[in-house]
Each structure stands twice: as C-alpha cells, then as structure tokens.
C-alpha atoms as an extended CHARMM CRD file, in Angstrom:
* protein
*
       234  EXT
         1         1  UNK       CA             28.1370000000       13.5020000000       29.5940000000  PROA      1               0.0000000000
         2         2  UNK       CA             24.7580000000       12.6530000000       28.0450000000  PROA      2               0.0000000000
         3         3  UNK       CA             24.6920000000       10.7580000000       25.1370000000  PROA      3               0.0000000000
         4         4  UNK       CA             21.5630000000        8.9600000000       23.1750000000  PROA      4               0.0000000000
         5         5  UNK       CA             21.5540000000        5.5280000000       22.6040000000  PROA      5               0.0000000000
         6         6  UNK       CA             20.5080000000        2.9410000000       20.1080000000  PROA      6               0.0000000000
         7         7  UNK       CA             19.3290000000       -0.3150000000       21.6850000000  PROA      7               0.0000000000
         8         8  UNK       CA             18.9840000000       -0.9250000000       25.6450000000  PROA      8               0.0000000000
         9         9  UNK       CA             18.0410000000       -4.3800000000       27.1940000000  PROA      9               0.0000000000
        10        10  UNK       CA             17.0290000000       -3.7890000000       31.1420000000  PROA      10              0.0000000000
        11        11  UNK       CA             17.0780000000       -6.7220000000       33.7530000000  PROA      11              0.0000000000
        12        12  UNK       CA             16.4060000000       -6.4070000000       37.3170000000  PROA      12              0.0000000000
        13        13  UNK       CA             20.2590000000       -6.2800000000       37.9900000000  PROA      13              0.0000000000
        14        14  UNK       CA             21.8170000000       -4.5060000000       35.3700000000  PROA      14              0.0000000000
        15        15  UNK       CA             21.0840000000       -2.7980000000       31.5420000000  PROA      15              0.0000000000
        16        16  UNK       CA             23.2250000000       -2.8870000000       28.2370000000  PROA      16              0.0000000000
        17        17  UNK       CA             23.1790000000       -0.7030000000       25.6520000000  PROA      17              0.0000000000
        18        18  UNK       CA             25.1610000000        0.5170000000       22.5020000000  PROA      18              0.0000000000
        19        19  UNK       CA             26.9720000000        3.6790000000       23.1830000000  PROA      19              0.0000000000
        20        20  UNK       CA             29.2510000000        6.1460000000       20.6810000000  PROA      20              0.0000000000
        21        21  UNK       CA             32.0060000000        6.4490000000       23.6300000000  PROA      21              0.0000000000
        22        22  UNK       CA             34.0860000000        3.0870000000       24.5660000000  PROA      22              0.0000000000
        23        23  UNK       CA             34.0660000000        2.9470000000       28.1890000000  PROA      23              0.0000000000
        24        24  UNK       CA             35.8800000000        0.8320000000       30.2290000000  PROA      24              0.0000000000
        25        25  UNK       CA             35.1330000000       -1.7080000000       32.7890000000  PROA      25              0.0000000000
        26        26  UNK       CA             35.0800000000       -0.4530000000       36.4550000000  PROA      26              0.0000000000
        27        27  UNK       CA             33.7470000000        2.6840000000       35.4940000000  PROA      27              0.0000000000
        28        28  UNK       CA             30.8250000000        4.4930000000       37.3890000000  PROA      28              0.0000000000
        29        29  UNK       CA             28.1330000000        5.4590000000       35.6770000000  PROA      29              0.0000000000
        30        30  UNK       CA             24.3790000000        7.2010000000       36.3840000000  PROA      30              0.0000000000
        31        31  UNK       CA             21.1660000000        5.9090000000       34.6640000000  PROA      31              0.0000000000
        32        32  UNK       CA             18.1350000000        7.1670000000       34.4240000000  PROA      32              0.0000000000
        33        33  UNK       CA             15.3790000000        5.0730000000       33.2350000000  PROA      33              0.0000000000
        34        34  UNK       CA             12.3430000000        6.3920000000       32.6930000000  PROA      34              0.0000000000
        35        35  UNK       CA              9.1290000000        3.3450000000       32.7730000000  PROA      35              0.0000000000
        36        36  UNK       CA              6.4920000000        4.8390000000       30.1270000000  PROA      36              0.0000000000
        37        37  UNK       CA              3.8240000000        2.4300000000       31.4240000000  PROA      37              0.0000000000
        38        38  UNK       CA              3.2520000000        4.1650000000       34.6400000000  PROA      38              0.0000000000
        39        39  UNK       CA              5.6860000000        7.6640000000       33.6390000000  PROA      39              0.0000000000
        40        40  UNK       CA              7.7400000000        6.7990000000       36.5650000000  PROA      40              0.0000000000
        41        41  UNK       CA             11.8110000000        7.6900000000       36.4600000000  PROA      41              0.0000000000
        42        42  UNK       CA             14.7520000000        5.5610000000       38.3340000000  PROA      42              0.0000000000
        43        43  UNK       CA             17.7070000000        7.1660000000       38.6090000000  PROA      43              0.0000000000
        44        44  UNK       CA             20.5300000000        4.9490000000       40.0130000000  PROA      44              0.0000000000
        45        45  UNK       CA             24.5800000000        4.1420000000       39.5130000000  PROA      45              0.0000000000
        46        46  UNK       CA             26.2180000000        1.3200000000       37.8460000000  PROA      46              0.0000000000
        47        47  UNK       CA             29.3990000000       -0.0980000000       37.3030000000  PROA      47              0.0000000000
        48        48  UNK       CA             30.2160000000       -1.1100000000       33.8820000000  PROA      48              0.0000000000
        49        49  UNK       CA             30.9920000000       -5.0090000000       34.0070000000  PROA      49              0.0000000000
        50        50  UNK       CA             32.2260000000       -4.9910000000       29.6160000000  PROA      50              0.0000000000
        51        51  UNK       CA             32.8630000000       -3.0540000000       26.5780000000  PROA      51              0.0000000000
        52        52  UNK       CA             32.9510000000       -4.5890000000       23.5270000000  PROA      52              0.0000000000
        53        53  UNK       CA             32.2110000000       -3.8720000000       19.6100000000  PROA      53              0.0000000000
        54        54  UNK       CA             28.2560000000       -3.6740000000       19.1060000000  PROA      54              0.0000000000
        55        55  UNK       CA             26.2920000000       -4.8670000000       15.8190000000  PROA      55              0.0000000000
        56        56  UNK       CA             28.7940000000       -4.1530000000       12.7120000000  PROA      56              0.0000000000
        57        57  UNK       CA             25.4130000000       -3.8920000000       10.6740000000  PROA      57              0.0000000000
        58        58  UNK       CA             24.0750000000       -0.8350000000       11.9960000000  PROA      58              0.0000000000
        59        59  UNK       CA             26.8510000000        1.6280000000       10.0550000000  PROA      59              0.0000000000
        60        60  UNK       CA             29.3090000000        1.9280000000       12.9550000000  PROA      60              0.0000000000
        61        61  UNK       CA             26.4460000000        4.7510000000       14.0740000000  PROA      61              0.0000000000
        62        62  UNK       CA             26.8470000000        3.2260000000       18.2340000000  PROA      62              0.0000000000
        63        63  UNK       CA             29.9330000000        1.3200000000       17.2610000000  PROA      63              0.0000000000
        64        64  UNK       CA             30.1880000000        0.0010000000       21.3330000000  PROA      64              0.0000000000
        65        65  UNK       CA             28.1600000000       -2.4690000000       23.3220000000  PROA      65              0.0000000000
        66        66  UNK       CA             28.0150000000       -1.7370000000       27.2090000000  PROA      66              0.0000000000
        67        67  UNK       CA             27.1950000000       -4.0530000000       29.8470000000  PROA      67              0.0000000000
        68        68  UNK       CA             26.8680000000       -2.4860000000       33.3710000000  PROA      68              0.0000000000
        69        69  UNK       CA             25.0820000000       -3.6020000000       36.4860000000  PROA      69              0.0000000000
        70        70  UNK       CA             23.2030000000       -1.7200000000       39.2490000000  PROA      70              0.0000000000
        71        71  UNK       CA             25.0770000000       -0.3610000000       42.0210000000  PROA      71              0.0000000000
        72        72  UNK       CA             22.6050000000        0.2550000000       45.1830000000  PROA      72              0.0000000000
        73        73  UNK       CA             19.6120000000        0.3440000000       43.5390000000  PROA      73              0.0000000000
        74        74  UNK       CA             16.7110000000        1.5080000000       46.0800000000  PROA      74              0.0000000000
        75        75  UNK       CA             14.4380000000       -1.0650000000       47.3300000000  PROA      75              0.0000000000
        76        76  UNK       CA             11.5550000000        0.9520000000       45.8930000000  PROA      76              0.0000000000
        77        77  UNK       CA             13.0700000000        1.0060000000       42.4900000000  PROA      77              0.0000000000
        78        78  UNK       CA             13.7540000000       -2.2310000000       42.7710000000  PROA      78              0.0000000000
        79        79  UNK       CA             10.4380000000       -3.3930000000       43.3290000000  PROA      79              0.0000000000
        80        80  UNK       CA              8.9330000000       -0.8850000000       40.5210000000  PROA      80              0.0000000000
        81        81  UNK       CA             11.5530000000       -2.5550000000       38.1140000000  PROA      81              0.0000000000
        82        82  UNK       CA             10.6500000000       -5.6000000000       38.8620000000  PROA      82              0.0000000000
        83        83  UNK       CA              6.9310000000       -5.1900000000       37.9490000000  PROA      83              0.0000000000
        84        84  UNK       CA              7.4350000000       -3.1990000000       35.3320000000  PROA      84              0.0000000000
        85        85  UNK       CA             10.0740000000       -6.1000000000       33.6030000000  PROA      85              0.0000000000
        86        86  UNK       CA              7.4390000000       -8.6340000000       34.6260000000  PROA      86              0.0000000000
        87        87  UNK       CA              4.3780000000       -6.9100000000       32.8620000000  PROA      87              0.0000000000
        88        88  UNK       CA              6.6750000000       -6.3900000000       29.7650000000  PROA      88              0.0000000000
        89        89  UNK       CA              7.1950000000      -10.4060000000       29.9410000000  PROA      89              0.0000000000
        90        90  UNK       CA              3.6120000000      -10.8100000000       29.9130000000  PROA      90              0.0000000000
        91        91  UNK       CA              2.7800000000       -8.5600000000       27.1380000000  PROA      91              0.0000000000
        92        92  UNK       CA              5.7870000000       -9.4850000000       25.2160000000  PROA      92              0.0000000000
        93        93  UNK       CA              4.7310000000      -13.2340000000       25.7810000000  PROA      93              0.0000000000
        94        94  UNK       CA              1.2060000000      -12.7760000000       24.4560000000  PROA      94              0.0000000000
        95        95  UNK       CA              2.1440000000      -11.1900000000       21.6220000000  PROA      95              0.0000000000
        96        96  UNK       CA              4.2710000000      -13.8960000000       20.8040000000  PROA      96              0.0000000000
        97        97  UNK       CA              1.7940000000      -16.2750000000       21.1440000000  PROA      97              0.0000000000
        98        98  UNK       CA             -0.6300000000      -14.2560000000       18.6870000000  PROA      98              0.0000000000
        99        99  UNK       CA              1.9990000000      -14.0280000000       16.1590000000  PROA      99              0.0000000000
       100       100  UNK       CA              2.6000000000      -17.6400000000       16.0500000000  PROA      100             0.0000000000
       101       101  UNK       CA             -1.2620000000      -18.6970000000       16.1180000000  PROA      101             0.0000000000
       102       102  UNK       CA             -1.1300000000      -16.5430000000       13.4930000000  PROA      102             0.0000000000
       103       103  UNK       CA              1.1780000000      -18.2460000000       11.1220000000  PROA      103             0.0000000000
       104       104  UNK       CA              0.4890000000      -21.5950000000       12.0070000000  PROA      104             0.0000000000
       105       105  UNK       CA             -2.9530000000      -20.6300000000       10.8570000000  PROA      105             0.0000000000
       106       106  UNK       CA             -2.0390000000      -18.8840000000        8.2810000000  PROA      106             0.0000000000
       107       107  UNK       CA              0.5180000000      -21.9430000000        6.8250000000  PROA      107             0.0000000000
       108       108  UNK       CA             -2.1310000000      -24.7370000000        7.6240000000  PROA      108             0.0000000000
       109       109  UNK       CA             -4.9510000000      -22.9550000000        6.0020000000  PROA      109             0.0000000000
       110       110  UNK       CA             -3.5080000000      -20.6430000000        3.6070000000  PROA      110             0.0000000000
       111       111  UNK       CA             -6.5260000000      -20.1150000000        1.5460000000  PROA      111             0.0000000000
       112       112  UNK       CA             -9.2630000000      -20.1200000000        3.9440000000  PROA      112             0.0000000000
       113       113  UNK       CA             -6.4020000000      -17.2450000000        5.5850000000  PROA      113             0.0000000000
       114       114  UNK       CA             -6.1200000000      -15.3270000000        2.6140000000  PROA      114             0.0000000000
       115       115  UNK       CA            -10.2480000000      -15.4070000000        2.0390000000  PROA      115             0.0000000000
       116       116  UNK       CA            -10.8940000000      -14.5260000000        5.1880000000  PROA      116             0.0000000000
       117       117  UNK       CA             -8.3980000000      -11.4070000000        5.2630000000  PROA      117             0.0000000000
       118       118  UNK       CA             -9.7880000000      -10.0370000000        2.0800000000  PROA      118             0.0000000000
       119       119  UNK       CA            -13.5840000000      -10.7570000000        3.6100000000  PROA      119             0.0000000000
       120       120  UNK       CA            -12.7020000000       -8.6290000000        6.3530000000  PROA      120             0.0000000000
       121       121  UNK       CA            -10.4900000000       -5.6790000000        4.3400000000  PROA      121             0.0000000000
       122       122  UNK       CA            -13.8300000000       -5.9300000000        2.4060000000  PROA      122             0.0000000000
       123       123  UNK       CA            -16.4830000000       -5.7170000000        5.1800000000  PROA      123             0.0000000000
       124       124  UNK       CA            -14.1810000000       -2.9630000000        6.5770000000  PROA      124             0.0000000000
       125       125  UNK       CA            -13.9000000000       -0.8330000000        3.3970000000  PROA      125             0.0000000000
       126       126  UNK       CA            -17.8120000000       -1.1350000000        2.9450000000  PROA      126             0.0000000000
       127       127  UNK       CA            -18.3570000000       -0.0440000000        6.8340000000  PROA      127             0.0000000000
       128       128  UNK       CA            -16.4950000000        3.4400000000        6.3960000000  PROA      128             0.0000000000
       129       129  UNK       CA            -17.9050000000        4.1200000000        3.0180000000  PROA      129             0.0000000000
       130       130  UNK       CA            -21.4530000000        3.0360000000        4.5700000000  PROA      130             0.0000000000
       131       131  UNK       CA            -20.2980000000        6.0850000000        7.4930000000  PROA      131             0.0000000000
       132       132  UNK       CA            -19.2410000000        8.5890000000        5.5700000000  PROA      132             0.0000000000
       133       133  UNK       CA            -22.0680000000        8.4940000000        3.3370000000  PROA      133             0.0000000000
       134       134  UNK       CA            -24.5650000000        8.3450000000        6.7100000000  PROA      134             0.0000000000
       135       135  UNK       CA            -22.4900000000       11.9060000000        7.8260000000  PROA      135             0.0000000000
       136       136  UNK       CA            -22.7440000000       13.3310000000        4.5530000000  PROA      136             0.0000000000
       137       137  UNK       CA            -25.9820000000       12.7900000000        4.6880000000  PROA      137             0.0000000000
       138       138  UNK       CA            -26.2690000000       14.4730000000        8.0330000000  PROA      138             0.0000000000
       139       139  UNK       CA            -24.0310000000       17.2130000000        7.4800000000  PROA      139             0.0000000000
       140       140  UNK       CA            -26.3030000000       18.4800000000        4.1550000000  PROA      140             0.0000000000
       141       141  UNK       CA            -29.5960000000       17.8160000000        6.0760000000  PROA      141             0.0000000000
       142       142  UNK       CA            -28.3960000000       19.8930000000        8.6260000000  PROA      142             0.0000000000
       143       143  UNK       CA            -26.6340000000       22.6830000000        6.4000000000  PROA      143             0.0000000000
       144       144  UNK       CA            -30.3190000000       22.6900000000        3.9440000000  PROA      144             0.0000000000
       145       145  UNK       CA            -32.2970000000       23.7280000000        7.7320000000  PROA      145             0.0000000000
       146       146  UNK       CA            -29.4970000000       26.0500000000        8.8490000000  PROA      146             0.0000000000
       147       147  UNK       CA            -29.6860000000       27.7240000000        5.4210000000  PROA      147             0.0000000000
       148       148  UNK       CA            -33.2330000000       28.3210000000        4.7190000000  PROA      148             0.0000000000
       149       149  UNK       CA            -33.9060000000       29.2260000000        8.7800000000  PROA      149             0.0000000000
       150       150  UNK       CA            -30.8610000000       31.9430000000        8.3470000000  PROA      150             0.0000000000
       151       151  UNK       CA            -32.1020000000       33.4070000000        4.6690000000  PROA      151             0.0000000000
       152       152  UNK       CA            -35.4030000000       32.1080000000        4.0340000000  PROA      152             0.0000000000
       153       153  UNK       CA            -34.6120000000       31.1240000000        0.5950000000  PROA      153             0.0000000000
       154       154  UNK       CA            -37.0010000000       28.5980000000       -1.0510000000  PROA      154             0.0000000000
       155       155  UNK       CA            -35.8740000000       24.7350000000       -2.1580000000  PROA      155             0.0000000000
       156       156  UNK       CA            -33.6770000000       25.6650000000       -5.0290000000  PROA      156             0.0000000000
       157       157  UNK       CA            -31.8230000000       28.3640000000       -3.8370000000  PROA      157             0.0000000000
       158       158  UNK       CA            -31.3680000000       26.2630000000       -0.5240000000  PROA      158             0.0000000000
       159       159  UNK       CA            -29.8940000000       23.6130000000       -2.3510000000  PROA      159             0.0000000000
       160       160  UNK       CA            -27.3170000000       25.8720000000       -4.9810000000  PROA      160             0.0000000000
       161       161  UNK       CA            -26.3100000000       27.3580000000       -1.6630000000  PROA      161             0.0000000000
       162       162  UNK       CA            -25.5210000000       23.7550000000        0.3440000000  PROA      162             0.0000000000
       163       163  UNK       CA            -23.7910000000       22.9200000000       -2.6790000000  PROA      163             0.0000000000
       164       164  UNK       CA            -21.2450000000       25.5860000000       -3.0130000000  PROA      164             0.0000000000
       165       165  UNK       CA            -20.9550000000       25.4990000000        1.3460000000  PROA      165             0.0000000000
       166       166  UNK       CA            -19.9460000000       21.7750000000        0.3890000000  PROA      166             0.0000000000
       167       167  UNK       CA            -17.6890000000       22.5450000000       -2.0430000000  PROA      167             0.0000000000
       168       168  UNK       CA            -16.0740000000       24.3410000000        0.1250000000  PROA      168             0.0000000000
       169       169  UNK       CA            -15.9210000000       22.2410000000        2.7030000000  PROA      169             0.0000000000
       170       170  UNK       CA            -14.8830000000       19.2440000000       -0.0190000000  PROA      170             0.0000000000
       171       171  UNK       CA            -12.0280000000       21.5630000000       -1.5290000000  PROA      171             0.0000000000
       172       172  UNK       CA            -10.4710000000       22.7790000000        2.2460000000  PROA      172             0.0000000000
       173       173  UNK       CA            -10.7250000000       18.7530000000        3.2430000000  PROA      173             0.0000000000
       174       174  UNK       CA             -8.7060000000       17.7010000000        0.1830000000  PROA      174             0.0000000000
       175       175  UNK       CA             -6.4140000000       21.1910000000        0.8660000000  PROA      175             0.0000000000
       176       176  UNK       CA             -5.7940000000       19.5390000000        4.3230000000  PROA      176             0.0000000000
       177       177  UNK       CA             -5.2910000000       15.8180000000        3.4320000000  PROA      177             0.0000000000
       178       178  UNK       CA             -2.8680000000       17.0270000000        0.7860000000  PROA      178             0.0000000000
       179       179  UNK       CA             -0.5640000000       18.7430000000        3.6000000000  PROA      179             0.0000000000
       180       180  UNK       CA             -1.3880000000       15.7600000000        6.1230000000  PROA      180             0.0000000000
       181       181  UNK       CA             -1.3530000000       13.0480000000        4.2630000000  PROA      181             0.0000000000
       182       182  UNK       CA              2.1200000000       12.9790000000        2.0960000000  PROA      182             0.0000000000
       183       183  UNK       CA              3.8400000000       13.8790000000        5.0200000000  PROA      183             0.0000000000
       184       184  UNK       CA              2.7010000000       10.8470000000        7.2550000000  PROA      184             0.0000000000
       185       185  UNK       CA              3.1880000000        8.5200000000        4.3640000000  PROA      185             0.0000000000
       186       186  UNK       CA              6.8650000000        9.8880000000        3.7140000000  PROA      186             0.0000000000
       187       187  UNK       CA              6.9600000000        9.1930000000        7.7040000000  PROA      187             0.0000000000
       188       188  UNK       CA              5.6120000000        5.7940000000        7.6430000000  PROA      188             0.0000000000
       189       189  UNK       CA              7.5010000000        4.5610000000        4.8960000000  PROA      189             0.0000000000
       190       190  UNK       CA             10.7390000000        5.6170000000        6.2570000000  PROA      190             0.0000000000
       191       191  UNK       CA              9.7250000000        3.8400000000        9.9800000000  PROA      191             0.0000000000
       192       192  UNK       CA              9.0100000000        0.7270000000        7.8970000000  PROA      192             0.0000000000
       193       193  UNK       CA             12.6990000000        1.2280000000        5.9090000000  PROA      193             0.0000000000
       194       194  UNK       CA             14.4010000000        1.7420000000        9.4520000000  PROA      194             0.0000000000
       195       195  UNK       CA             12.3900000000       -1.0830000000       11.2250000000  PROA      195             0.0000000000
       196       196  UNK       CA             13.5360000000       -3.0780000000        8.1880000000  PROA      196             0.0000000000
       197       197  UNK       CA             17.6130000000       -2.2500000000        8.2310000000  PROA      197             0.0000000000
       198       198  UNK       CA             17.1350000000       -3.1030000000       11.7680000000  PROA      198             0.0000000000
       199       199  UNK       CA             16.0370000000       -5.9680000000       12.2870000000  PROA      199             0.0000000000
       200       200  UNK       CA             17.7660000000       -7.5270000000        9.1040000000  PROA      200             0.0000000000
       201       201  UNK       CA             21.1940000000       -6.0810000000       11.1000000000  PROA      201             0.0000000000
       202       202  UNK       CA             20.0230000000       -8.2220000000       14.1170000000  PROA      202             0.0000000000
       203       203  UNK       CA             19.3670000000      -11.2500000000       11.9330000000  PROA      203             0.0000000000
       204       204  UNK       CA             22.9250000000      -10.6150000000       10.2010000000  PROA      204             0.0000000000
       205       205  UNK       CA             24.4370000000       -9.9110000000       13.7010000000  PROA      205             0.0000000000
       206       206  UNK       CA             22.8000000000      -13.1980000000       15.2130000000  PROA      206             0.0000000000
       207       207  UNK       CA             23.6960000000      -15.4350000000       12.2610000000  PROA      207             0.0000000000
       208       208  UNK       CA             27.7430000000      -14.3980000000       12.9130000000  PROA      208             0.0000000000
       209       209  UNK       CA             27.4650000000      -14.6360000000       15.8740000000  PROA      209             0.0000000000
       210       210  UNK       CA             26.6560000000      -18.7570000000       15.7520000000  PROA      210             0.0000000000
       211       211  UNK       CA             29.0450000000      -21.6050000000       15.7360000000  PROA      211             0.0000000000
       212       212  UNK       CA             29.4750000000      -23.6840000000       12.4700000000  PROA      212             0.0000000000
       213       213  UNK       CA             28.1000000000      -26.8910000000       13.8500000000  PROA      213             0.0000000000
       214       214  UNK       CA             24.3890000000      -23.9090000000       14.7230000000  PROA      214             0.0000000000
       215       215  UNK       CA             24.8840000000      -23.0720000000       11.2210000000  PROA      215             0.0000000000
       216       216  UNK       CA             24.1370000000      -26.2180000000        9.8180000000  PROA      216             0.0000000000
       217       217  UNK       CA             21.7890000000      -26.8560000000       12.4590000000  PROA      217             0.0000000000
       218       218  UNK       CA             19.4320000000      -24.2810000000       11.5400000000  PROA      218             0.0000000000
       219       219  UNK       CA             19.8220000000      -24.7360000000        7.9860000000  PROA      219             0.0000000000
       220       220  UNK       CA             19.2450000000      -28.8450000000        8.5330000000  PROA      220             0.0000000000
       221       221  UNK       CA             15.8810000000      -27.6930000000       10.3170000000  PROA      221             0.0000000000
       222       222  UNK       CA             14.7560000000      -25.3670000000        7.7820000000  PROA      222             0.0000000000
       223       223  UNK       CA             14.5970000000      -27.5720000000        5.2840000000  PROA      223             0.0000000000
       224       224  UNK       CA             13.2340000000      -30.1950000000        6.6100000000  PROA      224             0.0000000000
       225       225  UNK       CA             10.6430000000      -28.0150000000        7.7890000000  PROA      225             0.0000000000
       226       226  UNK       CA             10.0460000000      -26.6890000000        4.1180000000  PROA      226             0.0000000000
       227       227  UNK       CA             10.0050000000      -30.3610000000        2.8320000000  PROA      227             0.0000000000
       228       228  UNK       CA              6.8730000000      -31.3210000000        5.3720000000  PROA      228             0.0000000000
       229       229  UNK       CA              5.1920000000      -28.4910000000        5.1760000000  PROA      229             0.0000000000
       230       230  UNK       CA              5.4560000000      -28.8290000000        1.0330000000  PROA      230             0.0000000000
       231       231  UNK       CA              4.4430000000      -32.3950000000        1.2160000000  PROA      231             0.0000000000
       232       232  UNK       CA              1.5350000000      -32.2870000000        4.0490000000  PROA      232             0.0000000000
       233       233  UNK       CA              0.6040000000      -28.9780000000        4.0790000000  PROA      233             0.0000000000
       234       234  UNK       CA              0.1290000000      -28.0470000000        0.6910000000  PROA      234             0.0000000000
C-alpha cells in the first residue's frame, strides 16, 4: 500500500519516518525517494529494523515512528545519495551558521540591529515606491503617444482619454489583487500556524524525551546565560 507520511530523516544506510500503519520489525518494504535537487528518483527495499509510538504532539495524525534500513541499495544510488545527503549538510550547515551570526549580532548589538533593520525596510519601501512611480510614468507617456497617433485628438482630449484607460487599468489591478491577494495571505498565515504547531511538538517531544539530571541541565544553562547576557550585554 501507499501511504503519505509526515516527517522522514534519510541517511546513507537507512530512512525513518512516521507512518499511520504499525509495522513490524523484519518486514520488507519498497521506497522510493525522490532527490528534488537534481529530480532524480531511488527506488530500493528495506527491512524495517523498529516500530515504535511517534511524537504524541502532533494529534495522533502518524501515530507510528519507523526505522528501516536499505536492503541492496545500487551502487549508483548509493553514490547519488551520498552527494545529495552531503550537499544537504553543507547547506543545512551554512544556514546554521547565518542564523546564529545573526543572533549573536542581534543580542550584542540590539539597537544598532534594530536601526539597521528598519534603515533597510525603509530604503526598501522607498526603492519600490521610487519604481512604480518611474513605470507609471512610462506606462502614461506611452499610452498619451499611442492615443493621439491612433485618434489624433489634441492635449486635452489625450489626457481625459489616458485617464479613464488608467482607471481601468487601476480598477482591474485592484479587481485582481483582491482575488490574489486574500487568498495567499489566508495561505501564508496558515503555513506559519502549521510551521508553528510543529516545531513547538518537536520542542515538547524533545523536552520528554530528556533525563531529569538534562532537565536541570538545560535549565541551569539558561539562566545563567540570561544572567550574563543581562549584566554584560545590556
């Protein structure tokens, strides 16, 4: 059977992912794996190695976690996997390392941060006002030699005419943002909700998942960290 799944974390010698069915171990099963970077598809066996109960935070929606590993995967595939997991590592690793330049910026200079983000929202808000007013300028120049080439009407009449083309053009624009625009918002904010329930499941999931003597640990290290970065940072 074919069945979606929820999360799936590749390696070069086996995959996990949540599942709706509970399998068990020692069953055969066939994967195919489809690498978006270069559209290239692996399809391949595996054996399932365990079964177990998968994040209790995501509703009971893919209530299993499977672990299976590859069973004669082609030396081809094998290869393509490999360099596909490696340039994932890479990208995943300078992302990383963006997002934490980032904060630490951001927490050892919080004001110069916080200028320099509205600066650029700023400089960027005043660039596509600056280009839409540059094509609207174009777009009437163009519509005032189109019009009096076509009808030969003099400087007035040119201009009533432009006006009412524009307003057409103004009223079918807003006509077309009003079906676009609501829809992709709606869209947005319900990828920001569902990115949100997720990852706060993973944090919940992680966090039960830790010993008592972690626990403590990581709530030790937080607040020391909060008490230095109140007392040298700010």
């Amino acid at each position: 059977m074919e069945n979606d799944t929820l999360n799936v974390n590749i390696s070069a010698g086996g995959i996990a992912f949540t599942c709706k069915e509970k399998l068990q171990a020692g069953d055969y099963l066939q994967a195919r794996i489809l690498l978006l970077s270069n559209m290239t598809k692996i399809t391949t066996c595996c054996k399932v190695v365990f079964c177990k109960s998968s994040n209790p935070y995501e509703n009971d929606r893919y209530p299993y976690l499977i672990g299976a590993r590859f069973v004669n995967l082609a030396a081809a595939d094998q290869d393509l996997l490999n360099s596909y997991l490696e340039k994932c590592r890479k990208q995943q690793f300078v992302l990383n390392g963006l997002l934490l330049l980032a904060i630490i910026a951001f927490l050892a200079m919080p004001d110069q941060a916080w200028d320099l983000t509205l600066a650029l929202g700023h400089y960027l808000l005043e660039g596509t006002l600056h280009l839409l007013h540059v094509l609207f300028e174009y777009l009437e120049f163009a519509l005032d030699h189109v019009v009096e080439h076509l009808f030969h009407t003099g400087l007035h009449q040119t201009q009533v005419i432009v006006f009412y083309i524009l307003l057409v053009f103004a009223s079918a624009g807003l006509y077309w943002l009003w079906r676009i625009v609501p829809p992709a918002c709606r869209r947005f904010f319900q990828t920001l909700c569902g990115y949100y329930s997720r990852k706060r499941a993973s944090l919940l999931y992680s966090w039960g998942e830790q010993t008592l003597g972690a626990k403590i640990g990581i709530l030790l290290l937080g607040i020391v960290l909060t008490v230095c970065y109140g007392y040298f940072g700010i």
